[in-house]
C-alpha positions in Angstrom: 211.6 162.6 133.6 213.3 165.6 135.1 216.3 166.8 133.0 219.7 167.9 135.4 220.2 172.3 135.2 222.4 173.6 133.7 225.0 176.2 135.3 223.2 179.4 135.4 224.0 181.3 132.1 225.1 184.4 134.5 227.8 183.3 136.9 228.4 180.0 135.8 227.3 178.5 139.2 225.5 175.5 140.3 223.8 177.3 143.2 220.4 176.4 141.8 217.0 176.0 143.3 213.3 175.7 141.9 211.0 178.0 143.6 207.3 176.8 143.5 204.9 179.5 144.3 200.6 178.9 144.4 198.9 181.6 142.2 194.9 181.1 142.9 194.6 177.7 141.4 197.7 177.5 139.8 201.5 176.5 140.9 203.8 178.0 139.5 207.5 177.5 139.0 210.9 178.8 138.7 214.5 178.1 138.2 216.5 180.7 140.6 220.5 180.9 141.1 221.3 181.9 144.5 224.6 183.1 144.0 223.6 185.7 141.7 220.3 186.0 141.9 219.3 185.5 138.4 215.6 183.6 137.8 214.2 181.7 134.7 210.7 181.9 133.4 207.9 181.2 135.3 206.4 177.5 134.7 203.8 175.3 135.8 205.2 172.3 135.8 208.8 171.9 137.1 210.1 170.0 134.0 208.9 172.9 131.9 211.0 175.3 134.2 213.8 173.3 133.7 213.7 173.1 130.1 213.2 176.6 129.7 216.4 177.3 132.1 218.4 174.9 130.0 217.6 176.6 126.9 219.1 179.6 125.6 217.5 182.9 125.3 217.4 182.8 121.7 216.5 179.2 121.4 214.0 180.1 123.6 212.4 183.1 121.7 212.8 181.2 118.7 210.7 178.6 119.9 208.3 181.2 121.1 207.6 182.3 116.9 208.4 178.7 115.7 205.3 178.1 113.9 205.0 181.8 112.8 208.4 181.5 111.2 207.1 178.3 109.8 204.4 179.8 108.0 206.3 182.8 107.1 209.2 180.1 105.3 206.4 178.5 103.7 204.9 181.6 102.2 208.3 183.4 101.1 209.2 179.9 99.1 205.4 179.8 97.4 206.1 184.0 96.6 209.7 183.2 94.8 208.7 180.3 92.7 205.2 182.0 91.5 207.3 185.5 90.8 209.8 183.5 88.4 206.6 182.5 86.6 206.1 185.8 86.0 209.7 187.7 85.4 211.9 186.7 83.1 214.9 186.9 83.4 214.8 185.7 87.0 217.3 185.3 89.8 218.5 181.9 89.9 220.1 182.4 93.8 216.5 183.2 94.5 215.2 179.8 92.9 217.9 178.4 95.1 217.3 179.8 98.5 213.1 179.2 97.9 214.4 175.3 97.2 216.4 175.4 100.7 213.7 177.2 102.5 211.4 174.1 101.3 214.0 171.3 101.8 214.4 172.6 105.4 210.5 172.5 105.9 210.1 168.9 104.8 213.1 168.0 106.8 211.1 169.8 109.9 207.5 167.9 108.7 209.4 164.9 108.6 210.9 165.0 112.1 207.6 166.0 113.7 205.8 162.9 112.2 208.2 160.7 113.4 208.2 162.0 116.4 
């Protein structure tokens, strides 16, 4: 299903069209204001233009190093709790933030097998 645009993030317009363009084998898409010119991502698939137009530019690049953030999360919470085995005495706000990091990742785990 095909989610509405959103006003470009530019000029706040609802001049919107999607561009399709062939590429050898491929079609490709894009979300293009024609007030002020401004174009999303290229696409293939018209829904996946339109989600990427909806979508911030941060949400966007976030989603882009989601799993690598993931893994990165993962590996700074193992590195806290294995270094307070080691020093003594040792930062509690650390133990803290390694418990958030890891109650944030199950709530993410969670989410995605339910999903």
């Amino acid at each position: 299903m095909t989610e509405k645009l959103k006003p470009c993030p530019l000029c706040g317009r609802d001049y919107l069209n999607i561009r399709k363009k062939e590429s050898g084998s491929e079609t490709i898409y894009v979300v293009y204001c024609e007030h002020c010119k401004n174009r999303g991502r290229m696409r293939t698939s018209i829904d996946a233009a339109i989600e990427s137009w909806n979508l911030t530019v941060r949400e966007e690049r976030l989603a882009d190093y989601a799993s690598e953030m993931y893994e990165l999360m993962k590996d700074t919470a193992e590195y806290i709790f294995e270094c307070k085995k080691v020093y003594m005495p040792f930062p509690s706000e650390l133990v803290t933030y390694a418990k958030r990091i890891q109650e944030l990742l199950a709530r993410i785990d969670c989410e995605e097998d339910n999903s």
